[in-house]
C-alpha positions, 0 to 999 in steps of 0.5 A: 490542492497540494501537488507535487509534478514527477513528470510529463506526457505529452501536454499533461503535467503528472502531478501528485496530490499529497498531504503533508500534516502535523510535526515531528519525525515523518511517517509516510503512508502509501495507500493500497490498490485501488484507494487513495491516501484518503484510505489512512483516515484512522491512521492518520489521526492516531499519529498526529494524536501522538506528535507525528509528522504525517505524509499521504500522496495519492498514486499516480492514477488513483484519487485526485493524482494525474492519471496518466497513460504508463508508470504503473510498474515498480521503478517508476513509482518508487521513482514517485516516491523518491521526488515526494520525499525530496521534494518535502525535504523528509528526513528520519521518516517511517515508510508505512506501505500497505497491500500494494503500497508495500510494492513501493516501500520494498523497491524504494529501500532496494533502489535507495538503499545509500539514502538516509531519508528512511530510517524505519519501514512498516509493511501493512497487509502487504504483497512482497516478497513475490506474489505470482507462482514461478518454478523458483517461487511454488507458493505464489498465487497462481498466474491465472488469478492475475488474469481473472482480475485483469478480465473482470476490470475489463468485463465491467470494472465497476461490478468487479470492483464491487464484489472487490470490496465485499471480500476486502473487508470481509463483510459477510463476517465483519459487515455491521460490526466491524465495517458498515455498507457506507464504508464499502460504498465510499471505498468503491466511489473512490476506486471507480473514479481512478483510471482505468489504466492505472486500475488493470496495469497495478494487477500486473505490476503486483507480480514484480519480484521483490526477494533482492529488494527485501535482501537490502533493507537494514533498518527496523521493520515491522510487518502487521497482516491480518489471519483472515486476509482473503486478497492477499494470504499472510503465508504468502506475504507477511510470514516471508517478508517476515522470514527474509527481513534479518531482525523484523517484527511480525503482528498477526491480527486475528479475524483481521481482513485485508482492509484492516486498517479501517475494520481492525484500526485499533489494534493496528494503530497500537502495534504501528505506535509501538513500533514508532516509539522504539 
């Protein structure tokens, strides 16, 4: 297995397991809360069909990473990132972030705003700018939801997380045509066996401010949301992101839910693949 060590707890190495496949500029994907790297499966293999360099790494706490005790905040896992792309000597690359992923992408370019390892960024389903309702932010999502989250992983993670899925891929609309009963069951095995740590310190790491971080980035940015996201609102996320990045592209995906990029891959893959090729 593939690991690379971001640090110690006690007597616990935190290593992060990855993938680094395929040749040609890097593309980085940092999967979603609460999945694996695992979850990129059709991205994955439409960019190595087309000559990339592909990068997958499982969170900290999440798939067959370390679960430690703390890190679950921004700085620490932009930190993460930072030693991946180091440590693989990635150079060029496109960060693809999606839903909480895009967490990570957004500190990564506000914090290492002098570095030249990233040249492109993509923002899948994502939370910038900022999700939690404040005086200076009223269209952010109430705090109180946050806390409903945190109190049905507490309750009975595994039963929160059940009903989880059902909604993030829409499957009372999409389910049999679009998303099967053996995907939502494998995307629950995957997130139940994360930390339980790890899965209610992210709820609180979403609510991060991210408006100075998108005011740093630069680069050519592409953001893909679907118009049926019921986890996280595209007029929350996507169209601000969109409003806050100087030159970005924004592509709404029509009935898209928030697992997209299995139930919609197609018209993900091609809006990514567009994107990369410019």
């Amino acid at each position: 297995m593939s690991l690379i060590n971001v640090g110690i707890e006690n007597s616990i190495h935190i290593n992060l397991h990855y993938e680094d496949l395929g040749s040609g500029k890097p593309v980085v994907l940092i999967h979603g809360w609460p999945l694996s790297g695992a979850s990129w499966e059709k991205q994955i293999a439409a960019l190595l069909a087309t000559g990339h360099r592909v990068i997958t790494y499982d969170r900290r706490g999440f798939g067959r990473s370390t679960q430690p005790s703390s890190g679950y905040e921004y700085e620490t896992l932009a930190e993460d990132l930072h030693k991946i792309l180091v440590r693989l000597d990635v150079y060029d690359a496109t960060l693809v972030g999606f839903s909480m992923g895009g967490g990570e992408v957004t500190r990564y370019l506000g914090k290492y705003a002098s570095e030249i390892r990233v040249t492109k960024a993509v923002f899948i389903g994502a939370i910038p700018p900022y999700f939690l309702k404040a005086a200076d932010n009223p269209d952010g999502i109430d705090g109180t939801v946050f806390e409903g989250i945190r109190q049905g992983l507490i309750t009975d993670r595994p039963a929160f997380l059940a009903e989880l899925f059902r909604n993030y891929y829409n499957a009372d609309v999409l389910g049999g045509e679009k998303i099967s009963e053996q995907v939502i069951q494998y995307s629950w095995n995957v997130a139940v066996a994360a930390s339980p740590k790890a899965t209610l310190d992210c709820v609180t790491a979403w609510c991060t401010d991210f408006r100075p971080d998108l005011a740093a980035i630069k680069i050519p940015t592409l953001i893909i949301h679907g118009n049926a996201d019921r986890i996280v609102p595209a007029d929350v996320t996507a169209i601000r992101i969109h409003e806050s990045v100087k030159n970005s592209q924004l592509v709404i995906i029509e009935g898209g839910p928030h697992g997209l990029i299995w139930t919609h891959a197609d018209e993900v893959n091609a809006a990514l693949l567009k994107f990369l090729a410019e």
